[in-house]
N, C-alpha and C positions, 0 to 999 in steps of 0.2 A: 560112332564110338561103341565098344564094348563094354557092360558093365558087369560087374561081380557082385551079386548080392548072398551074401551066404544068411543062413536063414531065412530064403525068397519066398518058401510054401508058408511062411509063419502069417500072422495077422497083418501087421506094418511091413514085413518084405514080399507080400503079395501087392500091395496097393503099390512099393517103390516099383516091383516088379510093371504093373501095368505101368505107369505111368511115363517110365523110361521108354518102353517101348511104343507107349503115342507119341514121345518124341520122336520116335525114328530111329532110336539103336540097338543093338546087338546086344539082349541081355542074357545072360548064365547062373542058374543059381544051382547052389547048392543046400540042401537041407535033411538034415538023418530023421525029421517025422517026431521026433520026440515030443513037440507040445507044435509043430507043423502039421501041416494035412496040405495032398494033394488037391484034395477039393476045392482049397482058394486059389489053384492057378489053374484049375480045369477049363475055366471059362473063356483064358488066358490061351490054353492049346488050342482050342475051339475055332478059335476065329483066323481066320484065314491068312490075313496079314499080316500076323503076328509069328505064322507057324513056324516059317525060316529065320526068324532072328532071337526064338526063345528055344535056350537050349538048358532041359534038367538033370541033375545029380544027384540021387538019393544016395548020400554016405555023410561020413562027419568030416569036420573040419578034421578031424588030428590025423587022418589020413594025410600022409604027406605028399605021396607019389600025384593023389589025385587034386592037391592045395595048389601043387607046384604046376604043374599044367594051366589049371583055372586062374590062379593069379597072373603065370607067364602069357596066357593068351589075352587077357582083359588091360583094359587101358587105365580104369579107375574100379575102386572095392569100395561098399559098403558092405560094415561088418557089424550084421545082427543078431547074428545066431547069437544063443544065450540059453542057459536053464531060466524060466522067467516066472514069475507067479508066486504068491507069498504060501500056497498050498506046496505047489509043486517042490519049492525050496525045502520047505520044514519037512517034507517026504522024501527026497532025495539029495540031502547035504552032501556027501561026498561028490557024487555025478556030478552034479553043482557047480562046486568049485572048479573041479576039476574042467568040466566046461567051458566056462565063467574064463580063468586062469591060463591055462595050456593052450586054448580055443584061441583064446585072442594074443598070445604070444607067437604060434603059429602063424598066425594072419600077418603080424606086423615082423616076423622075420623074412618071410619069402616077399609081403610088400618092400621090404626094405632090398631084397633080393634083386628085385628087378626095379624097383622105383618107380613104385608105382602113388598115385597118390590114395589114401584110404582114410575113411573116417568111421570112428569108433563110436556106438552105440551105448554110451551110459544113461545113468538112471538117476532119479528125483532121490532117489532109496542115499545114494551116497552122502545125504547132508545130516543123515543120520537125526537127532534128537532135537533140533531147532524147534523152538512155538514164535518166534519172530516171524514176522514178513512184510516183504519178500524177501527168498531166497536167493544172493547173488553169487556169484560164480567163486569168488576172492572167499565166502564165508569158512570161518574155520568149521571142523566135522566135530561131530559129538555122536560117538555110540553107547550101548548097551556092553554089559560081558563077551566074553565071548561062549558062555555057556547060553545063551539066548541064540538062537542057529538063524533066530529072521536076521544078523547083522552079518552073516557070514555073506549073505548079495553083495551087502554093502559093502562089505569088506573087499571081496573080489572084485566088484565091478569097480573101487578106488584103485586096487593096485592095475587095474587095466588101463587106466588113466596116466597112472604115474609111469607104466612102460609104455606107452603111446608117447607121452610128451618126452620120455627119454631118448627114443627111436628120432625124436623129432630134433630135439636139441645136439645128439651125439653124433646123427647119423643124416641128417638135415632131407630125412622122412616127410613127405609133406602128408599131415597129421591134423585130422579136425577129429574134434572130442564131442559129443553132444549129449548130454541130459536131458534124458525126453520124462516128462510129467506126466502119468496118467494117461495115453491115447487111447482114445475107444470110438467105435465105428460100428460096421454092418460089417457080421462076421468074425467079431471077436467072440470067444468062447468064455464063460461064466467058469469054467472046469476047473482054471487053476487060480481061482481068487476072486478075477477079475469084478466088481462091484456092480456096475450098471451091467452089463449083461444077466449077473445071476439075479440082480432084483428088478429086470423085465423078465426073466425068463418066471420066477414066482408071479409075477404082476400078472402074466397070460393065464396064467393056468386057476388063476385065483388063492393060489397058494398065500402061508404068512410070509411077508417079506422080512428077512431075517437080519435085522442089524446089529451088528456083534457092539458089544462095548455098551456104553451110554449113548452113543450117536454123537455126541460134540465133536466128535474129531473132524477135522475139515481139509477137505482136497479140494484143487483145481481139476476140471477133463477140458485133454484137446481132442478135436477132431483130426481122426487119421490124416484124411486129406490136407489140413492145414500141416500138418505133419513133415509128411513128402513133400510139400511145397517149399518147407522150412529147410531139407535135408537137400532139394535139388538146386535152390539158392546158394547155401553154403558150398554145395559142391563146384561152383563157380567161382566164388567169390577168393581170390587169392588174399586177402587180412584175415582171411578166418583160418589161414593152417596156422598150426600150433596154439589153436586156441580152445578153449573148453567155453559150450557154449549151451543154456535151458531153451530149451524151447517144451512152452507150457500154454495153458489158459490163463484168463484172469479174470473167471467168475470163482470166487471160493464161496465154498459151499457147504452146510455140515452132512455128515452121511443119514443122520437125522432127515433134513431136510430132503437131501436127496431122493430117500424112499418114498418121502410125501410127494414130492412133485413126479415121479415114474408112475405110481397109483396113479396119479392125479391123470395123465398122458393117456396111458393104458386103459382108463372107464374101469379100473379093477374094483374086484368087492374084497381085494387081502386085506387083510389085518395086519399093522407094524409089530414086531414083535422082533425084542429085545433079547440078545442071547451073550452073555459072560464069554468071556476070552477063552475061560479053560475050560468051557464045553465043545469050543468049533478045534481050539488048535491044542498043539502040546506044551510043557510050561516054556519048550523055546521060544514061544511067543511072545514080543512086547511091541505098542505099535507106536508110530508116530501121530503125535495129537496135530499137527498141520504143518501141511505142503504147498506152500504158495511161490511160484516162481519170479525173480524178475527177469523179464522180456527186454532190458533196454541195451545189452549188446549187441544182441543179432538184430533188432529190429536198425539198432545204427548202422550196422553192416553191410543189411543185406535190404532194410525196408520189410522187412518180412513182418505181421501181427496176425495174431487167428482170426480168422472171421465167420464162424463157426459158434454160433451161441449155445449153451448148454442145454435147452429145449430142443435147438435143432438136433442136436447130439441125441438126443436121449430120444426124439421122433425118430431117427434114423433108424435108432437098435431097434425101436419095437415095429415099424414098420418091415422090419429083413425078419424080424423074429416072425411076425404074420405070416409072411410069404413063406416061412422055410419052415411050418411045426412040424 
């Protein structure tokens, strides 16, 4: 089988990347570097077996001429490319969207081109203002302004959703949605947001570990690999096109706590240290007080549940952080 992973150099489409080709297929990515690096599928070039069936494209999705080849030659897309990062968004709002938006109408016009089957990459971000949980799939949204630019994600990555199932229902697109929660691994980068990474990468260094807000606010982390397991499941599973589906953890946790238990992992000597919303970001910042997903779709689905504990998680990062200062 051939697969298309656009955004493959990224965090999660490096790991989809490996892991299709221990299966045994032909995988293709594409990725223009913007929050990607070559360096997560180097290792991937490297190896021997792998060199005839992994083929790279540094450009962007909106490139047509080079969409239309890549989708027409692949059997199945997964489509991750994305502007990603709650940093990176409030610095690049227009790119963003425009990404976000265009990026994945792209994807699912040429998918719809050739019929091919693809599934779309959403986010925890779209359920927007909820303090209930868990999150289920049916929940109505609640945002912010739209002068507040952290919901322009959300905003985009919904209307992504609502032309994915549109493609799916008009054009009978076979179309899987997923809401992915928090993943974090070996090899995610701290640079645009991302939490456990930036408060191991202070925990090493001895730095303060820097938690914005009060600390009450509370997320779920899945591990990458539980991840890709969740995505190659789904990928088979014919009940799950036209469906929107979380795949998350379900240790919640506050960021409070979080910092305590990375020190704790880490032997660090930091110090917690509390920092205001309007000293790290700009006033388009407003955050979500908690993100807890429920799991009991896909797990009926597909049997799928993380097994990835939040220790394991959080040894992971700091041990790839050791090896790679």
């Amino acid at each position: 089988m051939k697969v298309l992973i656009t955004g493959g150099a990224g965090f999660i489409g490096s790991y989809l990347a490996e892991k299709y080709l221990e299966l045994g297929n032909e995988v293709y990515i594409i990725d223009d570097l913007s929050t990607g690096t070559l360096e997560n599928i180097k290792h991937l070039q490297e190896i021997q077996r792998y060199k005839e069936r992994l083929f790279v494209t540094v450009d962007t999705i909106l490139n047509h001429e080079t969409m239309i080849e890549l989708i027409g030659t692949c059997d199945i897309v997964i489509h991750m490319a994305a502007a990603v990062g709650v940093q990176y968004i409030l610095d690049n709002p227009l790119s963003s969207i425009i990404t976000n938006i265009q990026g994945t109408e792209k994807v699912l016009e040429l998918c719809n081109k050739f019929k091919k089957k693809v599934l779309i990459a959403s986010t925890s971000e779209v359920y927007g203002k909820h303090t209930h949980a868990p999150l289920i799939e049916t929940d109505n949204i609640i945002y912010g302004p739209p002068t507040k630019f952290r919901w322009s994600y959300a905003a985009a990555k919904l209307m992504d959703e609502f032309t994915a199932l549109a493609y799916c229902r008009t054009k009978k697109l076979p179309t899987i949605i997923v809401r992915l929660f928090n993943t974090v691994g070996p090899r995610q980068t701290g640079r645009y947001g991302m939490v456990i990474p930036r408060f191991v990468q202070q925990a090493m260094r001895n730095e303060p570990i820097t938690v914005y807000g009060d600390g009450d606010q509370t997320r779920t982390f899945t591990y990458v690999g539980d991840v890709v397991e969740a995505i190659v499941k789904l990928m088979e599973c014919k009940q799950a096109v036209g469906e929107v589906l979380n795949i998350g953890g379900t240790e919640e946790v506050s960021i409070k706590h979080l910092a305590e238990k990375i020190k704790e992992l880490a032997f660090s000597k930091s110090k917690i240290k509390f920092i205001s919303y309007d000293e790290v970001y700009t006033k388009d910042f407003e955050d979500m007080q908690r993100r807890v997903p429920s799991i009991e779709k896909i797990k009926h689905l597909t049997g799928w549940k993380p097994t990835s504990s939040l220790e394991h998680i959080i040894k992971s990062v700091i041990e790839y952080s050791r090896a790679n200062k």
